[in-house]
C-alpha positions in Angstrom: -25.2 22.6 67.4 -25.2 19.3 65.4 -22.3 17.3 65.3 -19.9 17.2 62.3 -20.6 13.5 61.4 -24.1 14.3 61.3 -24.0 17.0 58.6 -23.4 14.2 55.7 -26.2 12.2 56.9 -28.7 11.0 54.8 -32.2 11.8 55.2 -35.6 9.0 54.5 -38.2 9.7 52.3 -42.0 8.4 53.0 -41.3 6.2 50.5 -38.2 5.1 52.6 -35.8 5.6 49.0 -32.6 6.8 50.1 -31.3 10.5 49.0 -27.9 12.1 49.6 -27.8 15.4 51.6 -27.4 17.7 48.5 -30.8 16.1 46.8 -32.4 18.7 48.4 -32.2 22.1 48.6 -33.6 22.3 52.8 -30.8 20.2 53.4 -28.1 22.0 52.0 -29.3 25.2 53.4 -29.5 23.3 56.9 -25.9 21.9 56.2 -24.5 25.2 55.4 -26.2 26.9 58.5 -24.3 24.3 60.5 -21.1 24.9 58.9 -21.4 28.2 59.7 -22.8 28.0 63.6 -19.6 25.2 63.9 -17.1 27.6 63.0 -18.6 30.5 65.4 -18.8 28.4 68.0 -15.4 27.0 67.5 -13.8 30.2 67.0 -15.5 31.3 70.1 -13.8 28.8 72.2 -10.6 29.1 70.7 -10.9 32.8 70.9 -10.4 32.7 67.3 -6.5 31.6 66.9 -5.2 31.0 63.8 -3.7 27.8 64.8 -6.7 26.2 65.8 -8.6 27.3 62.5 -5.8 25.6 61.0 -6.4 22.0 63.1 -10.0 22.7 62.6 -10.2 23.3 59.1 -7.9 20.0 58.6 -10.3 17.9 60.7 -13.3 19.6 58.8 -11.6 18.6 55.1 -10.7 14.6 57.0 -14.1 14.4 58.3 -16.1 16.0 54.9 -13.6 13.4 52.7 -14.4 10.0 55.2 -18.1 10.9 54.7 -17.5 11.1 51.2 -15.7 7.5 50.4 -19.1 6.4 52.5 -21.8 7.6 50.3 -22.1 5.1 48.3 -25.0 5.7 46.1 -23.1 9.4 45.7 -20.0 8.1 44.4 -21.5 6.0 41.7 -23.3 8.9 40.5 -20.0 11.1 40.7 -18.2 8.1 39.0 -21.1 7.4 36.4 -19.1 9.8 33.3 -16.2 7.9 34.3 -17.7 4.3 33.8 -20.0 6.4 30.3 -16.3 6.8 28.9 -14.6 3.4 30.4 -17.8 1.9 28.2 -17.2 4.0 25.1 -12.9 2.8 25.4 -14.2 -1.1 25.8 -16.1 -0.8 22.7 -13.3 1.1 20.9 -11.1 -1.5 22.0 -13.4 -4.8 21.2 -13.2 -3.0 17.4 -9.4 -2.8 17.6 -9.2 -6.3 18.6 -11.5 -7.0 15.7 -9.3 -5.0 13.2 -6.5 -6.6 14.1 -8.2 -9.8 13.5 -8.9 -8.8 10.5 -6.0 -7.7 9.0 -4.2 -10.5 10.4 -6.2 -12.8 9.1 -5.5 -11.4 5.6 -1.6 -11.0 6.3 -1.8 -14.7 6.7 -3.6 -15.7 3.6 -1.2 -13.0 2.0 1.9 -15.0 3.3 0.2 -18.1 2.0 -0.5 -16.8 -1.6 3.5 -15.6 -1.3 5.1 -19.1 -0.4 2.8 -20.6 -3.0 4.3 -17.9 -5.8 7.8 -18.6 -4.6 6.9 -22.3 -4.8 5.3 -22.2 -8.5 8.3 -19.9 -9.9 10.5 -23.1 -8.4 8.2 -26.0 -9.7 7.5 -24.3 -13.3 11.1 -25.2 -13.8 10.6 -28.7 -12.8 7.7 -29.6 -14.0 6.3 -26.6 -16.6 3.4 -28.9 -17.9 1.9 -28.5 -14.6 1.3 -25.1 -15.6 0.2 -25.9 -19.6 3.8 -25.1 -20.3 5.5 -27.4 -22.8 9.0 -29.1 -21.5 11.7 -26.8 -21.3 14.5 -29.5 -21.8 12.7 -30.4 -25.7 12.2 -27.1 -26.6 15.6 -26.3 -26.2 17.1 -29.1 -27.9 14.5 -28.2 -30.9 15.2 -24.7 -31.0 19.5 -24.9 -31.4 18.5 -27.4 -34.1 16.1 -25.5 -35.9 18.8 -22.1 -35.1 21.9 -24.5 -36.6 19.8 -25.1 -39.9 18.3 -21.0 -40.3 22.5 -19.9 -39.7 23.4 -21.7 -43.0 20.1 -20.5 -45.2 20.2 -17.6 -43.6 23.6 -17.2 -45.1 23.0 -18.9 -48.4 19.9 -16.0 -49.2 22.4 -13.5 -48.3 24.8 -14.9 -50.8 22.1 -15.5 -53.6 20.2 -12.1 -53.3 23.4 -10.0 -53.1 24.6 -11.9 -56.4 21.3 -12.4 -57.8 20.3 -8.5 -57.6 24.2 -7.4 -58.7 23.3 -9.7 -62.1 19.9 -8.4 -62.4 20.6 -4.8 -61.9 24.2 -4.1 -62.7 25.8 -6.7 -63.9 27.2 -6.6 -68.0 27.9 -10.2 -69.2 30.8 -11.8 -70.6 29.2 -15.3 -70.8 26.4 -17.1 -71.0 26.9 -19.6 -68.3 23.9 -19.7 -65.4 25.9 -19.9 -62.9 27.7 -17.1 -63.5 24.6 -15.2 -64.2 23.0 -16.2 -60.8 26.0 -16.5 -58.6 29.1 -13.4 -58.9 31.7 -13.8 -56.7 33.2 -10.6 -57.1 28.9 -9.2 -56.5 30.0 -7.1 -53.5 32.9 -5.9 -54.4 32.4 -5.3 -57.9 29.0 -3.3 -56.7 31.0 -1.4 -53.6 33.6 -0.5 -56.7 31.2 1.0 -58.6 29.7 3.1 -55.9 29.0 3.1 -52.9 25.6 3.4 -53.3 25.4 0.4 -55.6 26.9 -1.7 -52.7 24.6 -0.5 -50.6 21.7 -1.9 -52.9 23.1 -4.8 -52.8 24.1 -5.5 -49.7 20.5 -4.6 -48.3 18.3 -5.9 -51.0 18.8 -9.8 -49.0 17.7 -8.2 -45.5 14.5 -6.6 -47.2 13.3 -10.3 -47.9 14.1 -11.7 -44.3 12.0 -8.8 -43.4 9.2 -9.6 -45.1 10.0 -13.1 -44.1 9.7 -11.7 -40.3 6.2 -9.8 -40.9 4.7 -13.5 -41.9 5.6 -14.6 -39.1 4.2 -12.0 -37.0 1.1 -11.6 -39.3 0.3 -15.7 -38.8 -0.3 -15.0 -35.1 -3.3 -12.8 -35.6 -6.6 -15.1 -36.9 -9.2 -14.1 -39.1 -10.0 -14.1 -42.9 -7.7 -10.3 -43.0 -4.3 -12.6 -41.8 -5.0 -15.2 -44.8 -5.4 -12.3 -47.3 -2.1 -10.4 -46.0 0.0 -13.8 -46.2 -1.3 -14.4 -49.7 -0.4 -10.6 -50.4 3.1 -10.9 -49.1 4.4 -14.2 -50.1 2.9 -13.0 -54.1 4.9 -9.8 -53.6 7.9 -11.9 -52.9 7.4 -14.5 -55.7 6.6 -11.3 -58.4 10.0 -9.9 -56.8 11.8 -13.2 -57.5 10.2 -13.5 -60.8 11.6 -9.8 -61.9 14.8 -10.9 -60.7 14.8 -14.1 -62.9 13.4 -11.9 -65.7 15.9 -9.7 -65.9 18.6 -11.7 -65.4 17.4 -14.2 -68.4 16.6 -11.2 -70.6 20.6 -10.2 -70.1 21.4 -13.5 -71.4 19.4 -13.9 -74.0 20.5 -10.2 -75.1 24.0 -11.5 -74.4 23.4 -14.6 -76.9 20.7 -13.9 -79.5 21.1 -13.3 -83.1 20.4 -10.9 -86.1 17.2 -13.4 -86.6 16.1 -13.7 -83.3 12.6 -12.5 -81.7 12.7 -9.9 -78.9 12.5 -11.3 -75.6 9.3 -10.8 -73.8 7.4 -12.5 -70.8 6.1 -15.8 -73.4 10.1 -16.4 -74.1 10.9 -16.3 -70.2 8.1 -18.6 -69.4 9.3 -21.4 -71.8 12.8 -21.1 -70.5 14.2 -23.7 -67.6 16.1 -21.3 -66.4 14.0 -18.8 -65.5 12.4 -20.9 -63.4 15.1 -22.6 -61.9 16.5 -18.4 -60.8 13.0 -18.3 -59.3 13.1 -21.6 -57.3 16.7 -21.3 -56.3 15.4 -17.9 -54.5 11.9 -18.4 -54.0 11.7 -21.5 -53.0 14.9 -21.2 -50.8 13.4 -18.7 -49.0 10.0 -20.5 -48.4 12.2 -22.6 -46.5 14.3 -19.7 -44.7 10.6 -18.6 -43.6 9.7 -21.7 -42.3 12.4 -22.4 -40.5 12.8 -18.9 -39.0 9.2 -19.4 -38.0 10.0 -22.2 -36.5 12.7 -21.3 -34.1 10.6 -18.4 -33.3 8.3 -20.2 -31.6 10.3 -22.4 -30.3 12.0 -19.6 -28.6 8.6 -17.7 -27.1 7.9 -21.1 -26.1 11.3 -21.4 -24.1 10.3 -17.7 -22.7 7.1 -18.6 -21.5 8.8 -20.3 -18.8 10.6 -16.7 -18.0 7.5 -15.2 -18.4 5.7 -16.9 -16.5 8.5 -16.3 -13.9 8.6 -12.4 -14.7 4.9 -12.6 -14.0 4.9 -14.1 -10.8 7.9 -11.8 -9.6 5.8 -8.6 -10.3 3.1 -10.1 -8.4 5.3 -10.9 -5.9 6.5 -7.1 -5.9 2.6 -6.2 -5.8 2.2 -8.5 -2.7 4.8 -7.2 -1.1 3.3 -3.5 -1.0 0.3 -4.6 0.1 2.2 -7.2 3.3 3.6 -3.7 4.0 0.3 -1.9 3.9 -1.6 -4.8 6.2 1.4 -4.6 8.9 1.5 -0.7 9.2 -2.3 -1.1 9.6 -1.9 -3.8 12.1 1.0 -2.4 14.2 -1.0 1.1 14.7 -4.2 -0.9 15.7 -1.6 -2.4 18.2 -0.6 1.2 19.3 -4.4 2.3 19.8 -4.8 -0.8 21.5 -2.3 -0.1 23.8 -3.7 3.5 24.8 -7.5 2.5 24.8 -6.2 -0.2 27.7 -4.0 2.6 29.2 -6.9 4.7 29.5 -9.3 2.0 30.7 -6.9 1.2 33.1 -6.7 4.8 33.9 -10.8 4.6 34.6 -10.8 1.6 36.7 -8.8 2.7 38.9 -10.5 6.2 39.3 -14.1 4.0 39.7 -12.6 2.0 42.0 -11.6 4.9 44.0 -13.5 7.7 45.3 -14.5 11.1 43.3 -14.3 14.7 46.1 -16.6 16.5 45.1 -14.3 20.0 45.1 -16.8 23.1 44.8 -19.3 21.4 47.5 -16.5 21.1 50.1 -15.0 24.5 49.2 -18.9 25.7 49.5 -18.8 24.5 52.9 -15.3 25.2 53.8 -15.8 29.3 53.6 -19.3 28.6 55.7 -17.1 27.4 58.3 -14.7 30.2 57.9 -17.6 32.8 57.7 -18.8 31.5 60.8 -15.0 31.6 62.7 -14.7 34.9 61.0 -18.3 36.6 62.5 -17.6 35.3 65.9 -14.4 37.2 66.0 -15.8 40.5 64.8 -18.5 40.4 67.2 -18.0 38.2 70.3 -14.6 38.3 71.2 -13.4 41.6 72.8 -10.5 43.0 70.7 -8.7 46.2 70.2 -9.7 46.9 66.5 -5.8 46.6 65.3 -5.4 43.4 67.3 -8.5 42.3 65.5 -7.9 42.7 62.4 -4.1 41.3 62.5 -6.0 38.0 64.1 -8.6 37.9 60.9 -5.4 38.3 58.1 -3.8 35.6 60.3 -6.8 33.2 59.9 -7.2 34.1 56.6 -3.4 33.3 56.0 -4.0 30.1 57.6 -6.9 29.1 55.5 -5.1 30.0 52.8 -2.6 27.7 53.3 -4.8 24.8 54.2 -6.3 25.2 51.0 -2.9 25.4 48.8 -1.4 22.4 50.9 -4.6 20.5 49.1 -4.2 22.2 45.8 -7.5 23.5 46.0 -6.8 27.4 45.8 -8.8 28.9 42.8 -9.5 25.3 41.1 -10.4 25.2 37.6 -12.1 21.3 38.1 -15.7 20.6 39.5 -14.1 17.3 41.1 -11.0 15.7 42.2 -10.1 11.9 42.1 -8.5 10.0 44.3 -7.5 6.6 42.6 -7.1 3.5 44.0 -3.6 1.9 43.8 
C-alpha cells in the first residue's frame, strides 16, 4: 500500500509539464483505490474501533489539507474566479475614484461660481458701473427731485380737472370771470351735493388723464413705427379732450354774456378767443409736463431697481446653485460609500488569494473511500458475532459523522471552502 503523502503527488508528462493528480482520470481512480486499500488495512489493524477511525480520519483530513496549501499550480487555478472578481472590483473601483474626481472637481468650480455671486451681489452696491449699472447714489438724489416736483403737478391736475370738468359739465354761471369758469372751489362739493354720481365724475375724470399719462410711458418703451403712431394717437386724444373741455366751458360764457344781436357760438368763435386757448394750455400743457416728469421718475426708479434686480437675480441663481451643490455632494458621498465596499470586498479577495482554497467534494470523495475501505474490512476480515458487528459499524459511522460536523462539512451546499489568511 502507498503511503498517504504519496497520494497527492504529482505525476510528469513526456513533455516534463507538470499536472496535479485530479488532471487525470487513471490517477484519480488510482488515488481512490488507495483510499480505499488504506482504510482496510487500517481498520484491520485496529480491528476496526471507532476510536481509531476517529484519529485516522483526522490525520487523513491534516494530511489531504497540508498537501493542498502545497500544490501550488492547483491553488491558483482554485483561486483564479477569486482573482476574475478581485479584477472586476479594481476596475469598479478605479471608476469610483474617477467619479468622485469628477464630481468633485465640478463641486469646486460650483463653490467658485457661488463666492463670485456672493461677491458681485456685494460689489454691485459699490461699484454698479462695473456691471453697466448707472450710480445708485445719483439716481437717488434725481429721482426724490423729480418725485418732489410730480407731488405738486400731480396735485395741481387734480385740482384743475376736478374744477375744469364740474364747469364744463355741470356747472351754471353767475359770472363771467375765467377764473371762476376754470377754477370752482366749491367743484367737489357742489358736484358730491348734487349726487353722488356727479362727484364721482368728477372726482375720477383727473385720474383717467394720469392714466393715459401712464400708458405713454409704458408705450415709449416698445420701438417701432406702431409706438410712434400710438403716442401720436394718445397725446391727440388728450389735446381733443382738453379742447372739449375748453369748448364747453367758453360756450357757457359766452351763452352767459351774449346779446339779442349776437351770432351763435360755434367752433370759428372758440378758435379766435384767448381764452379758449389759455383753458387748453392751462390743462394741456400742464399735463405734457405732469407726463414728462412722471416719465421721468419712472425711470429713474427702474434704474434704482436694477441694482435690486440685479441682486434678486443673482439670489435665484444662488438658490439654483445650491440644489445642484446638493445634488453633486449626495452623488459624491454615495460614490464614497461604494468605494468603501468595492475595497471591503477586495480586501475580502486578497485575503482569500492569499490563502489557500479546500477543495470540499474532492476530499469528502476521498474521505468515504477511506471509510468504505475501514467499513469492508470489518464485514469481512475481522471475526464478529453479527450484533457485535453491526453495533461496531453504527459506532464508526457515528464517529465519522462527527469528524465531519466538527469541520462543518456534513451535507455542504459549496464546491469549496476558503481558508483566509489573517
Amino acid at each position: 500500500m502507498k503511503p498517504l503523502s504519496q497520494l497527492f503527488s504529482l505525476k510528469k508528462t513526456e513533455d516534463s509539464n507538470i499536472r496535479t493528480f485530479d488532471d487525470n482520470e487513471e490517477d484519480r481512480e488510482q488515488i481512490r483505490i488507495t483510499y480505499y486499500q488504506s482504510g482496510f488495512a487500517a481498520s484491520i489493524k485496529a480491528t476496526g474501533r471507532p476510536i481509531v477511525l476517529k484519529a485516522c480520519l483526522q490525520n487523513l483530513y491534516m494530511s489531504f489539507e497540508d498537501q493542498c496549501r502545497k500544490q501550488k499550480m492547483e491553488q491558483d487555478r482554485l483561486k483564479q474566479p477569486y482573482k476574475e472578481e478581485q479584477e472586476k472590483n479594481r476596475t469598479e473601483l478605479k471608476k469610483c475614484e474617477a467619479a468622485i474626481g469628477i464630481y468633485e472637481k465640478k463641486e469646486q468650480d460650483l463653490n467658485d461660481t457661488i463666492d463670485q455671486i456672493k461677491n458681485e451681489m456685494i460689489e454691485v452696491k459699490r461699484n454698479p458701473d462695473k456691471y453697466g449699472i448707472e450710480d445708485g447714489k445719483g439716481l437717488k438724489a434725481q429721482f426724490y427731485i423729480g418725485l418732489f416736483l410730480l407731488l405738486p403737478i400731480t396735485l395741481y391736475v387734480l385740482v384743475f380737472y376736478i374744477s375744469a370738468s364740474y364747469s364744463a359739465f355741470f356747472k351754471e354761471f353767475a359770472n363771467d370771470s375765467l377764473t371762476a369758469a376754470i377754477f370752482d372751489a366749491n367743484a367737489l362739493t357742489n358736484s358730491f351735493k348734487a349726487s353722488w354720481l356727479e362727484g364721482v365724475l368728477v372726482t375720477t375724470i383727473p385720474f383717467v388723464f394720469m392714466g393715459l399719462g401712464y400708458v405713454i410711458h409704458m408705450v415709449q418703451k416698445g420701438k417701432g413705427i406702431k409706438n410712434i403712431f400710438r403716442m401720436i394717437a394718445l397725446f391727440t386724444t388728450t389735446f381733443l379732450f382738453d379742447a372739449l373741455l375748453a369748448y364747453q366751458i367758453e360756450k357757457k360764457i359766452y351763452e352767459f354774456n351774449k346779446t339779442t344781436d349776437s351770432s351763435p357760438y360755434n367752433l370759428n368763435i372758440a378758435l379766435g378767443e384767448a381764452e379758449f386757448w389759455m383753458i387748453i394750455f392751462a390743462g394741456f400743457v400742464v399735463y405734457i409736463i405732469w407726463g414728462l416728469v412722471f416719465d421721468f421718475v419712472m425711470k429713474e426708479f427702474e434704474n434704482i431697481d436694477k441694482i435690486r434686480a440685479f441682486i434678486r437675480g443673482k439670489k435665484e441663481n444662488l438658490i439654483n446653485l445650491d440644489t445642484l451643490k446638493i445634488e453633486y455632494t449626495n452623488k459624491i458621498n454615495d460614490f464614497k460609500e461604494q468605494l468603501i465596499t468595492i475595497t471591503g470586498k477586495i480586501s475580502e479577495l486578497q485575503s482569500k488569494i492569499d490563502g489557500f482554497v479546500f477543495p470540499v467534494k474532492e476530499y469528502l470523495h476521498y474521505h468515504h473511500q477511506y471509510k468504505e475501505g475501514w467499513f469492508q474490512a470489518i464485514n469481512t476480515e475481522i471475526a464478529l458475532p453479527h450484533k457485535e458487528k453491526v453495533e461496531l459499524l453504527e459506532n464508526c459511522d457515528l464517529s465519522s459523522e462527527e469528524h465531519l460536523s466538527k469541520l462543518n462539512l456534513v451535507d455542504p451546499d459549496f464546491q469549496h471552502l476558503v481558508y483566509s489568511k489573517n
